[in-house]
C-alpha positions in Angstrom: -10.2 83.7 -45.0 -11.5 81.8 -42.0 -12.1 78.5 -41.1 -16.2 79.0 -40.9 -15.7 80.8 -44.3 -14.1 78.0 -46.0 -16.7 75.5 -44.3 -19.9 78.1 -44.4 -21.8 74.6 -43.0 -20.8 74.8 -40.2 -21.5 76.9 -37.9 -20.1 77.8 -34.1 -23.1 76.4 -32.6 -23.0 73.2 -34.4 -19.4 72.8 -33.5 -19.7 73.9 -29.6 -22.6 71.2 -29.9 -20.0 68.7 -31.2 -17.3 69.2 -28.9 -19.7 69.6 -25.7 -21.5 66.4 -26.1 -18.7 64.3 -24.9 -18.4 66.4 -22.2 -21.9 65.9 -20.7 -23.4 63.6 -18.7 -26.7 61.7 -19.6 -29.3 61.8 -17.7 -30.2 58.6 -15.4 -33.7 57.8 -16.9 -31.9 58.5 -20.9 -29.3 56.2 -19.9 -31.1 53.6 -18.4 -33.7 53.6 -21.6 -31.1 53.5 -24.4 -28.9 50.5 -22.9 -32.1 48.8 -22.3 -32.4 49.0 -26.6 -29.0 47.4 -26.2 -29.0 44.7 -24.1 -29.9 42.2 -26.4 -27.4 42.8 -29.0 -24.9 42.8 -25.9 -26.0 40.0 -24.3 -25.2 38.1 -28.2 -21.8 39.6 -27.9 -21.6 38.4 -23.9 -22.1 34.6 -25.1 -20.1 34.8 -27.8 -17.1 35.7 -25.9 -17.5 34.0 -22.8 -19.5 31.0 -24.4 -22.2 30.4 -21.1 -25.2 31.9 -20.9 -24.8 32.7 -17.4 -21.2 34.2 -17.3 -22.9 36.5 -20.5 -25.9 37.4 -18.6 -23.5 38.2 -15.8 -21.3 40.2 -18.0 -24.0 42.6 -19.3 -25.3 43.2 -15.8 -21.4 44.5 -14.8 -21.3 46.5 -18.3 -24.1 48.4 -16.7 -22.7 48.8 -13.1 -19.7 50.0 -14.6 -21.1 52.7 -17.0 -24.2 53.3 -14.9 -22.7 56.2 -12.9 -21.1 58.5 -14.8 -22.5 58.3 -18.2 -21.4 60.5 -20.6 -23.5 61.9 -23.4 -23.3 60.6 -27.1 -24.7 62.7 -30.1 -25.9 59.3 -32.3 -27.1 56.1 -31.1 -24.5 54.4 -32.8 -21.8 56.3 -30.9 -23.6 55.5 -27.4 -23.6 51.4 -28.7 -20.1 51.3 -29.6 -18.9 52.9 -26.2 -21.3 49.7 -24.5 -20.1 47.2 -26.8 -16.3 48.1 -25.4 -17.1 48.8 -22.0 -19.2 45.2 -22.3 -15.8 43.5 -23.4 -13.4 45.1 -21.5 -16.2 43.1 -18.4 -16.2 39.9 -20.7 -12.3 39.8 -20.6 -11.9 40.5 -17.4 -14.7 37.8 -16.7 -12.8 35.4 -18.8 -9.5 35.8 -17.5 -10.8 35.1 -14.1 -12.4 32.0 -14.9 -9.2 30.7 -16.5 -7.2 31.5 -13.8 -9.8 29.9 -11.1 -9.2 26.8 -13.3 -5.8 26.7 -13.1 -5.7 27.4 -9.7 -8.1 24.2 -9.1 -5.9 22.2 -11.3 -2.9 22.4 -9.7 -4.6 22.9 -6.3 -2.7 20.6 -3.5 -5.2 20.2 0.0 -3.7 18.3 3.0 -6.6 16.1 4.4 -6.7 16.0 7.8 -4.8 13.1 8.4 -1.9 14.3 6.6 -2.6 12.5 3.0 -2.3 15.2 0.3 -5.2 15.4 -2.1 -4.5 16.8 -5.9 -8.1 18.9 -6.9 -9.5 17.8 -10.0 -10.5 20.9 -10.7 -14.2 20.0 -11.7 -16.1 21.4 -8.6 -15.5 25.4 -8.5 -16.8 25.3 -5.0 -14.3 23.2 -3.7 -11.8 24.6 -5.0 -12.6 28.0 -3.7 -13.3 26.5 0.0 -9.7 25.1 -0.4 -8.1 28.4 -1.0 -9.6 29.8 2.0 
């Protein structure tokens, strides 16, 4: 007895369908349609994560940069959210760990003024701290 025997629901289409849908890309205007369903529910998940409503705005816009290219196909919608949600936090992370590590950097920045005084940052103006590291 064969597998399709034992499971007579399933048939060699439906599973070459299954496996293949992974495989495929999604078309550009498809793509570009169902993240726009998203983007509210990932913007919620942005903020809550990053806390500013500018860093999550800013998060959702590299979530699609980053899967914008190559996007693969998804059977269910629910599959195709998922994949966004992760790809949106893997951004948000990597967003977050950035910002931390700019303000440490800022805090423990030392700038020699031009007459030799050092200066500790304070780390409150993001600017300055980035025109000291250059």
């Amino acid at each position: 007895m064969n597998v399709l025997e034992q499971f007579p629901w399933k048939s060699n289409d439906q599973e070459r369908e299954n496996s293949c849908a992974h495989d495929a890309l999604e078309h550009p205007i498809v793509f570009v349609e169902r993240f726009w369903q998203w983007r509210d529910s990932l913007y919620v998940v942005a903020y809550r994560v990053l806390g500013d409503s500018r860093a999550a705005t800013d998060a959702v816009e590299a979530c699609f940069r980053k899967a914008c290219p190559r996007p693969p196909r998804f059977v269910s919608d629910g599959e195709f959210g998922s994949w966004l949600v992760r790809v949106l936090l893997d951004e948000a992370l990597l967003a977050r760990r950035r910002e931390l590590a700019l303000r440490s950097f800022c805090r423990h920045a030392v700038v020699k003024a031009p007459d030799g005084v050092a200066l500790r940052g304070q780390g409150t103006d993001d600017l300055w701290c980035l025109e000291t590291m250059l």
